[in-house]
C-alpha positions as CSV (number, residue, x, y, z in Angstrom):
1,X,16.9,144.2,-3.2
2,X,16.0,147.2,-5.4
3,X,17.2,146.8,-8.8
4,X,18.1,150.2,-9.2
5,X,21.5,151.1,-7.9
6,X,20.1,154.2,-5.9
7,X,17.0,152.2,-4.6
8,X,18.3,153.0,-1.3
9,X,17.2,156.8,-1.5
10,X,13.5,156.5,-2.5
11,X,10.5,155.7,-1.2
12,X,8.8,154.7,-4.5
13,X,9.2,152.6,-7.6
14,X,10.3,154.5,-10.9
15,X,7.1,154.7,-12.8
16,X,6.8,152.1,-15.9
17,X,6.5,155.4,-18.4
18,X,9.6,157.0,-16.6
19,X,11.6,153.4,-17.1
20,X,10.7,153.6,-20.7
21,X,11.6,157.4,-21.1
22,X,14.7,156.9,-19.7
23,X,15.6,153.2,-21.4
24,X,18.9,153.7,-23.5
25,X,19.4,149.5,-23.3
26,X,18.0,149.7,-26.6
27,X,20.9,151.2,-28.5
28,X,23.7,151.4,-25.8
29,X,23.7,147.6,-25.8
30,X,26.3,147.9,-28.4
31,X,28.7,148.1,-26.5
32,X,28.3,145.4,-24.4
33,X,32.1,144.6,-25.4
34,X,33.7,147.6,-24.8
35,X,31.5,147.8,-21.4
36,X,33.0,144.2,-20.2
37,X,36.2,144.8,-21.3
38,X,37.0,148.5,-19.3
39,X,35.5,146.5,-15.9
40,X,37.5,143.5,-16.6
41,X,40.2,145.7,-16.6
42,X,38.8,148.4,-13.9
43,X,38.2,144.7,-11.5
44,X,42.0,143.7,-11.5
45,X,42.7,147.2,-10.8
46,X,40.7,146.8,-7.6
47,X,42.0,143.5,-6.8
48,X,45.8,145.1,-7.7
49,X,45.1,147.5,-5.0
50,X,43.7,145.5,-2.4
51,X,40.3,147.0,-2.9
52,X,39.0,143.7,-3.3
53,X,40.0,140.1,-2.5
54,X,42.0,138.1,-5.6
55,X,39.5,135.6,-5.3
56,X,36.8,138.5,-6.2
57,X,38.4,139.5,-8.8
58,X,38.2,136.1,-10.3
59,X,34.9,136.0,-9.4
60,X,34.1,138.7,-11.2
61,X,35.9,138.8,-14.7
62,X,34.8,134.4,-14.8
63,X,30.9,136.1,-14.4
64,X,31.7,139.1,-16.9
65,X,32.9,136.7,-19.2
66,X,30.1,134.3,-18.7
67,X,27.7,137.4,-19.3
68,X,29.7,138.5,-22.5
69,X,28.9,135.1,-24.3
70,X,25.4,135.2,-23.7
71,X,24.7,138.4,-25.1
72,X,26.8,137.6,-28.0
73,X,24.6,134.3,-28.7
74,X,21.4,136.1,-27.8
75,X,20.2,134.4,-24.8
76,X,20.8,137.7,-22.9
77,X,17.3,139.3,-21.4
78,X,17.0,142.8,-21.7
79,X,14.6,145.3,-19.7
80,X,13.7,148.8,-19.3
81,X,14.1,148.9,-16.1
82,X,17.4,148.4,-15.7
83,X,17.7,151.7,-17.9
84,X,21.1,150.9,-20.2
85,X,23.7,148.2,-21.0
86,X,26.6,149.1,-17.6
87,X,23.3,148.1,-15.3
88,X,22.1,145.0,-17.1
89,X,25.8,143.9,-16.8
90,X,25.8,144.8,-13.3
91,X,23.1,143.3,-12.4
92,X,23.8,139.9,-13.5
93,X,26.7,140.1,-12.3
94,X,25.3,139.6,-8.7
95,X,23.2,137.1,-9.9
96,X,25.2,135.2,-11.1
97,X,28.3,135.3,-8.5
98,X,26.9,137.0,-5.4
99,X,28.1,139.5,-3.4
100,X,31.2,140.0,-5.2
101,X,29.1,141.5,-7.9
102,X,28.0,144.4,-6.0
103,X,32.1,145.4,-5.5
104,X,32.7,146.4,-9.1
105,X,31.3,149.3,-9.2
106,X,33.7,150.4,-6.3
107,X,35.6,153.7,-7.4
108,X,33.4,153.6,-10.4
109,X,30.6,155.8,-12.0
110,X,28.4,155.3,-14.4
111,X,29.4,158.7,-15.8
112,X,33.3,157.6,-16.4
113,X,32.7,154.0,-17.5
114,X,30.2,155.3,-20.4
115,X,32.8,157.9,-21.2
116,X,35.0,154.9,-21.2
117,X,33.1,152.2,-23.5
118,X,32.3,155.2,-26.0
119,X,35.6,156.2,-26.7
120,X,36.7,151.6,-26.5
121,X,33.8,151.8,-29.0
122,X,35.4,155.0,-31.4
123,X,38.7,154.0,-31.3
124,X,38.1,150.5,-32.7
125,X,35.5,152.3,-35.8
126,X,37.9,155.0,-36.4
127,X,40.6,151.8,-37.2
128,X,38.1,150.0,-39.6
129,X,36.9,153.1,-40.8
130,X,40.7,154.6,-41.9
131,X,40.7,150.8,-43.5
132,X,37.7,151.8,-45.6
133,X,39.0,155.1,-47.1
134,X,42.2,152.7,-48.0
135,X,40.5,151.1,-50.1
136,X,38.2,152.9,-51.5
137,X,41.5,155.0,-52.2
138,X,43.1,152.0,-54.2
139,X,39.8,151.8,-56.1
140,X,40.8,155.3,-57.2
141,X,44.6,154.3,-57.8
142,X,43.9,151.5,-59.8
143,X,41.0,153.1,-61.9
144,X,43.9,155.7,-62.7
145,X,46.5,153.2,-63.7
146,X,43.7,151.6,-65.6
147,X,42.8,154.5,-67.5
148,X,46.7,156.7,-67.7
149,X,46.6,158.6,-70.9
150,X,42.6,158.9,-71.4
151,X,41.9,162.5,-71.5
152,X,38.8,164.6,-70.3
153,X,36.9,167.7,-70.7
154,X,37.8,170.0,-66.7
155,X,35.2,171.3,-65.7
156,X,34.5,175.2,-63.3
157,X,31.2,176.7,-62.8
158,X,29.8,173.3,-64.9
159,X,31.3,174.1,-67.8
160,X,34.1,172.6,-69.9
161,X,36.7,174.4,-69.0
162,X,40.1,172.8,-69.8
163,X,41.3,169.6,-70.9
164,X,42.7,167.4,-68.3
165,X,43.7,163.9,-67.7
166,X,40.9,161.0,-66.3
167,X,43.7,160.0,-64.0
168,X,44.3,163.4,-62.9
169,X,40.3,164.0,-62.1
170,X,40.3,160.4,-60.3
171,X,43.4,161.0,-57.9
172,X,41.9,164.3,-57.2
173,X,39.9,162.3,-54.8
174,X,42.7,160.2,-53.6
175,X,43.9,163.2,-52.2
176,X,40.5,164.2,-50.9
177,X,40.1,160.8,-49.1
178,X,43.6,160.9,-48.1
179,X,43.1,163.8,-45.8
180,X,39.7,162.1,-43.9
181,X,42.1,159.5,-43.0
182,X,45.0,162.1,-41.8
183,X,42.1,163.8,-39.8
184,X,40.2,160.0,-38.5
185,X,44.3,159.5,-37.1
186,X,44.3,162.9,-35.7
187,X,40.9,162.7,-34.1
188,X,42.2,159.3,-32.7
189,X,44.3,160.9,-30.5
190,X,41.8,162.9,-28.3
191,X,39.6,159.8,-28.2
192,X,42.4,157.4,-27.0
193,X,42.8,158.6,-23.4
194,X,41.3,157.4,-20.7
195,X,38.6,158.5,-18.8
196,X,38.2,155.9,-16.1
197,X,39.0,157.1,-12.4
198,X,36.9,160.3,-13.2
199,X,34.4,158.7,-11.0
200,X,31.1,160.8,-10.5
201,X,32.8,164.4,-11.2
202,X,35.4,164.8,-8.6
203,X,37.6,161.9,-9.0
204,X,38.1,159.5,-6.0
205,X,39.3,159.4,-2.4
206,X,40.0,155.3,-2.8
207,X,43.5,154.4,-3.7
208,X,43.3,153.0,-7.2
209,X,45.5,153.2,-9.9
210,X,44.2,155.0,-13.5
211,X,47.3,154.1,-15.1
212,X,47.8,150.3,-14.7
213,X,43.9,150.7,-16.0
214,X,45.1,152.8,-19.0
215,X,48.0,150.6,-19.7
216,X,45.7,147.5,-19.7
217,X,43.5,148.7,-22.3
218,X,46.3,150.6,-24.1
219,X,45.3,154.3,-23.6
220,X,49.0,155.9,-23.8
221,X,47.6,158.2,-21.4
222,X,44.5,159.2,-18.9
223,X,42.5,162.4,-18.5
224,X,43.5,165.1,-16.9
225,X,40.4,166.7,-15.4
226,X,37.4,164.9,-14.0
227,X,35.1,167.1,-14.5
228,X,35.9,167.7,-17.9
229,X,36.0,163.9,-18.4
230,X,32.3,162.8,-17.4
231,X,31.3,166.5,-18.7
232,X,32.2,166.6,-22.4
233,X,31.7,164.6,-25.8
234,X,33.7,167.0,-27.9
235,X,35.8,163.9,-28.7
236,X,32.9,162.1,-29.9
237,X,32.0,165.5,-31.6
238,X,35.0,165.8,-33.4
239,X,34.8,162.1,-35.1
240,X,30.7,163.4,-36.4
241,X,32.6,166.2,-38.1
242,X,35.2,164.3,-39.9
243,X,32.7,161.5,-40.7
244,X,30.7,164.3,-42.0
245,X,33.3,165.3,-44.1
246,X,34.2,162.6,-45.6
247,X,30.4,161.6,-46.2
248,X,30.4,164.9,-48.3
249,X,33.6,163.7,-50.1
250,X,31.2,160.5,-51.0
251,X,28.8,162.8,-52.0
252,X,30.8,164.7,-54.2
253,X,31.9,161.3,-56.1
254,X,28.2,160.3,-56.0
255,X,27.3,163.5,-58.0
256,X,29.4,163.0,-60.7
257,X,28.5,159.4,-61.2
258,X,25.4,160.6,-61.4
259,X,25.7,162.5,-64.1
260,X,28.4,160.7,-65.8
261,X,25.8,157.7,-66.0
262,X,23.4,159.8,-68.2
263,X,23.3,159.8,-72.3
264,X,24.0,163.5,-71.4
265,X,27.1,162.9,-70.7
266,X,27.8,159.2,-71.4
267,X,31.2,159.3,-69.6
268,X,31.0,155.9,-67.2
269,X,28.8,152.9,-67.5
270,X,27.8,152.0,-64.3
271,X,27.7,148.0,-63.6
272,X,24.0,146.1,-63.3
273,X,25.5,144.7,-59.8
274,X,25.6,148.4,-58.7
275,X,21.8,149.9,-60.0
276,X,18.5,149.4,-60.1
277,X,15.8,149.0,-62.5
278,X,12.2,151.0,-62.9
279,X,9.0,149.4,-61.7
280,X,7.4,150.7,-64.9
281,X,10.2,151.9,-67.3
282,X,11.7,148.7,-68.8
283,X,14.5,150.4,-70.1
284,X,15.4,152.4,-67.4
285,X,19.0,151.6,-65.2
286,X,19.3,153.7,-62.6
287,X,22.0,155.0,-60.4
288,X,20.3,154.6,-56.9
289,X,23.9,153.4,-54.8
290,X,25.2,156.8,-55.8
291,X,22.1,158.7,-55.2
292,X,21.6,156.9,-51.8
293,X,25.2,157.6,-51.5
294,X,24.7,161.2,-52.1
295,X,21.4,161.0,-50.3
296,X,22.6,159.7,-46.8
297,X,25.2,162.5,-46.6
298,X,22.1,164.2,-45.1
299,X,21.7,161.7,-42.2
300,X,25.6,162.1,-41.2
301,X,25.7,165.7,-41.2
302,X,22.5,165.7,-38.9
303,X,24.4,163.6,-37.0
304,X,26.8,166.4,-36.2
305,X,24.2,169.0,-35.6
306,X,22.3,166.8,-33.3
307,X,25.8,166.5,-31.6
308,X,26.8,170.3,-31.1
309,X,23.2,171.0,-30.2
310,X,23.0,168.1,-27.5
311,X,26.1,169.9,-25.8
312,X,25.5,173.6,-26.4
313,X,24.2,174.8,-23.4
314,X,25.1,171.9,-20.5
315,X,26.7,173.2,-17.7
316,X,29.3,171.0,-15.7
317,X,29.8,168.6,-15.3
318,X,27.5,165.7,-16.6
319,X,23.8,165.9,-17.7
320,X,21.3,163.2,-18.3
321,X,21.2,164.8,-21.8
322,X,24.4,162.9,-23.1
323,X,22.6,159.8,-23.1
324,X,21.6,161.5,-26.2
325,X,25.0,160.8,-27.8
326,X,25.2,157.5,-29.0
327,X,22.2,157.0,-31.7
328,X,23.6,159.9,-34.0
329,X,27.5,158.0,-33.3
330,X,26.4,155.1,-34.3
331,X,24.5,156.2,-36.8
332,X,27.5,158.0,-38.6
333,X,29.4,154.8,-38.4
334,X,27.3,152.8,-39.9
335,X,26.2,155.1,-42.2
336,X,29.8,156.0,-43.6
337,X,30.9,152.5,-43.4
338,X,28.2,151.4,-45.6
339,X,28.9,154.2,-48.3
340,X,32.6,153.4,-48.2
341,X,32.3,150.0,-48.7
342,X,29.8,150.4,-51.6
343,X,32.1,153.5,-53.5
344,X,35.1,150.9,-53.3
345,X,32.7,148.0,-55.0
346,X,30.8,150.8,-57.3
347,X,34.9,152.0,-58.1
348,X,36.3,148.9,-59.1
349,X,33.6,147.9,-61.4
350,X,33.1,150.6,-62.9
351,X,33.3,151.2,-66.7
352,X,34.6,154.5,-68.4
353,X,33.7,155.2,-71.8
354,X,36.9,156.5,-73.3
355,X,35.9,157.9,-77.1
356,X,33.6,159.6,-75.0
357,X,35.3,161.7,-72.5
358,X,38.1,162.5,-75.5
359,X,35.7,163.5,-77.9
360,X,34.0,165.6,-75.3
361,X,37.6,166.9,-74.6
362,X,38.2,167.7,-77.9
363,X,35.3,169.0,-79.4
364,X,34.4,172.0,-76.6
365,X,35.8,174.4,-79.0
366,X,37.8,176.6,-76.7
367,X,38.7,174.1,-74.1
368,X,43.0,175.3,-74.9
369,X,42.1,179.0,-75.2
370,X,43.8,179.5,-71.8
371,X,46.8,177.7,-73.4
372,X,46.5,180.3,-76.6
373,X,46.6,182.8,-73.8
374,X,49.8,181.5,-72.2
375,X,51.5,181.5,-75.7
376,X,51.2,184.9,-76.1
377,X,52.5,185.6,-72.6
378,X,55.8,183.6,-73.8
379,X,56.1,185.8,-76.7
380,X,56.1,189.0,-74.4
381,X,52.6,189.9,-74.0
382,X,51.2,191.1,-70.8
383,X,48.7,188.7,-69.4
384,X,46.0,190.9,-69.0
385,X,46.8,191.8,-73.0
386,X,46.5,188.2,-73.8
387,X,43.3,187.4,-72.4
388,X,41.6,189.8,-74.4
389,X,43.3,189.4,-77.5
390,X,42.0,185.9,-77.2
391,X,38.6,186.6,-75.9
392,X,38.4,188.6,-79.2
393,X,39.2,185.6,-81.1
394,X,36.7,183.6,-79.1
395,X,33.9,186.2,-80.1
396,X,35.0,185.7,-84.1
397,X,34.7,182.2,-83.1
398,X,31.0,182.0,-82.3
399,X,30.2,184.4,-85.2
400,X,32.0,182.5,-87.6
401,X,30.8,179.1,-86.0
402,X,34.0,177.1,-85.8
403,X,35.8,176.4,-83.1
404,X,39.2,178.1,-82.3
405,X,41.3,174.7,-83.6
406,X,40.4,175.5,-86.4
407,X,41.1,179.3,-87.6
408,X,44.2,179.5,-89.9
409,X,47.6,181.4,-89.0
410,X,46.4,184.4,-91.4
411,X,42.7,184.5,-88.9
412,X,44.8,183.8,-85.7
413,X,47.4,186.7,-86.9
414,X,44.4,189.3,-87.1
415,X,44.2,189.4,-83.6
416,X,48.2,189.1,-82.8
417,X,50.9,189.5,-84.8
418,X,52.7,187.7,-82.2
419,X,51.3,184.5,-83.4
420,X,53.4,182.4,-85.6
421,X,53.3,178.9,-87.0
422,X,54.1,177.0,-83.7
423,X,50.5,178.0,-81.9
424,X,49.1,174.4,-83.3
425,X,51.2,172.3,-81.3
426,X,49.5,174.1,-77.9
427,X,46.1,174.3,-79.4
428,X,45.6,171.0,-79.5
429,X,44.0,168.6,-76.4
430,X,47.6,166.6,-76.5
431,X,49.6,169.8,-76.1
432,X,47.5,172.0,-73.9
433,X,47.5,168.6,-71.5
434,X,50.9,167.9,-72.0
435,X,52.0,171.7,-71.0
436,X,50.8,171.8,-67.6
437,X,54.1,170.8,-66.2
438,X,53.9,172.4,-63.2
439,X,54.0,171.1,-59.7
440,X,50.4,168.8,-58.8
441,X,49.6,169.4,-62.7
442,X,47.7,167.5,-65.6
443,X,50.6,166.8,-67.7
444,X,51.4,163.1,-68.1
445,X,54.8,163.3,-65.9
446,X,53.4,164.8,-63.1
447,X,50.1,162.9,-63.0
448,X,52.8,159.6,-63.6
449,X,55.0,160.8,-60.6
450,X,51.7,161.1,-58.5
451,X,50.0,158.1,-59.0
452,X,53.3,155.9,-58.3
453,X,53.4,157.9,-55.1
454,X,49.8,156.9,-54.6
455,X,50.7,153.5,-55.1
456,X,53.6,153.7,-53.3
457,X,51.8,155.0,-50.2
458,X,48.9,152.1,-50.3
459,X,51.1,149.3,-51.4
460,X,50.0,148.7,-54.7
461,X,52.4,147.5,-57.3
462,X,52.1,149.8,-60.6
């Protein structure tokens, strides 16, 4: 009998360059799980509906499971010429119980059941995944608890532009991290319906039942067209952009680590567990996690142009070109895994150098000139007014070579009578910090109020 499952059509063998073209074994053979599982599931379907026997049923998940255990302990073969992981399966399958074997595939397709064990396979990462961005998040959480109270130069454009709280800076990316696990839940729910019962494109004329399948394998629902089924990834898509995402969120983090590590800035020591050394430089310590962090954020976003590109111009329904899929998915996966798990170890070992961000807080100069602005619109002063008034001041500043802390009332006055006395208390880091009451501010209360949220939300006891 022909190995290939449309054998019965041609005349010829596949040539042996053709069979390795075409190979996807290779890579696909991940999910070898996910394959068994859907046609344990798909085979008591059939059985249900008296497509096959109850004894072939039994036949069949006692050889799938027989098959699933030797590919987990490596004593699986594999060859090109059986093309991808469903017809290796299949195949020994009717080795190894007969007949039998050759009825799985009954109502079946190769197109629905790899749509099938793809999004088996996404569902299950997109669960460990939203598991990773937890904890990195409580890396964040407890770095700010760690640190409530130490404040640091903000920064626009590069420069220091007002003085804010560490705690504030750090659950800046709790919140960023927070949204790529709203959006891995949301993308969840296109990939967990299911696809099998789509058959080749057109569905099927035999009597089985999708749902019973669905319920098995705990989709809460099934697709609704078969075309669109066998004929789209967008699903698959959509999880490359948000792994994207939040690989550029990584990136971000990685960025600043980077330069926080330097004597430039001197703002974190990074722990020896988490760099590297030179192969020349004795002295050197380098960052490399977060600038292979930073670094792979190119692979995954490749990912998702190889993705949109691979799909741009198909027509319905499926095309050989969606084997394509699956390297740049897996890919992201492991990719972003990786970098997770590394930012949560790199997080929670990690070292800030507290005179240092204060000092570099306080000695900017004009870090609270906003606040000397704001001031002046409490005394009645448009705010359009204010800021030049204390632009002007800011000017005297650099010609007079001190920074604006330190004029006296009488030099302040010269630029507003307005001024009085009181302008001291929000000039300084404390009081410029402690003034930004409002709603998602840097003020002590509010940053307090958010991380016990924070907490709150991740089960961490403050």
């Amino acid at each position: 009998m022909s190995k290939k499952p449309w054998g019965g059509r041609f005349a010829t063998g596949t040539a042996a360059t053709v069979e390795e073209f075409t190979a996807s074994h290779q890579f696909d053979r991940l999910l070898y799980r996910q394959d068994i599982a859907g046609s344990k599931a798909h085979a008591r379907m059939l059985a249900r509906q008296g497509l096959i026997s109850a004894e072939e049923g039994d036949l069949i998940i006692g050889g799938l499971s027989q098959i699933e255990a030797e590919i987990e302990h490596g004593h699986f073969e594999f060859l090109d010429e059986l093309e991808d992981i469903h017809m290796h399966i299949e195949q020994e399958l009717v080795v190894k119980i007969g007949p039998a074997g050759q009825k799985l595939h009954t109502a079946r397709s190769r197109n629905d059941q790899v749509a099938l064990d793809l999004r088996l396979y996404l569902r299950d990462e997109i669960d460990r995944i939203s598991e990773l961005v937890a904890e990195l998040q409580k890396s964040f959480v407890r770095q700010a608890r760690k640190n409530l109270g130490v404040v640091m130069p903000g920064y626009t454009h590069m420069q220091r532009a007002q003085p804010v709280l560490l705690s504030h800076h750090l659950l800046a990316y709790y919140e960023m991290f927070g949204r790529d696990r709203e959006r891995l839940t949301d993308c969840r729910k296109r990939v967990n319906v299911m696809p099998l019962g789509a058959a080749a494109l057109a569905g099927t004329g035999l009597p089985i039942d999708r749902e019973s399948v669905a319920a098995e394998l705990e989709f809460p629902s099934v697709t609704a067209n078969s075309m669109d089924t066998v004929g789209d990834r967008d699903f698959a898509i959509e999880f490359a952009a948000v792994a994207a995402l939040a690989q550029v969120h990584l990136s971000r983090l990685a960025e600043e680590l980077v330069l926080w590590s330097t004597e430039e800035f001197g703002f974190v020591h990074l722990a020896d567990s988490h760099c590297t050394g030179s192969s020349i430089m004795p002295q050197k310590k380098n960052p490399d996690i977060p600038e292979l962090i930073r670094g792979k954020s190119g692979r995954v976003i490749g990912n998702l142009m190889s993705l949109l590109t691979l799909v741009k111009g198909l027509p319905l329904t499926y095309n050989r070109d969606l084997q394509e899929d699956k390297e740049p998915i897996f890919d992201s996966v492991k990719t972003l895994s990786a970098c997770l798990s590394l930012a949560a170890e790199m997080l929670a070992n990690l070292e800030f150098r507290r005179e240092r961000l204060t000092a570099a807080a306080a000695g900017g100069g004009f870090m609270t000139a906003t606040d000397l602005a704001d001031y002046l619109v409490t005394r009645g002063l448009p705010f359009r007014q204010a800021h030049s008034v204390v632009g002007k001041a800011v000017a005297y500043c650099l010609t007079a070579g001190k920074p604006l802390t330190e004029l006296t009332l009488a030099e302040l006055q010269k630029f507003s009578r307005l001024i009085e006395v009181d302008v001291f208390t929000c000039l300084s880091v404390e009081g410029s910090v402690a003034s930004r009451r409002s709603t998602g501010g840097t003020a002590p209360e509010r940053v307090g109020e958010a991380l016990a949220r924070a907490e709150q939300a991740l089960g961490i006891s403050g």
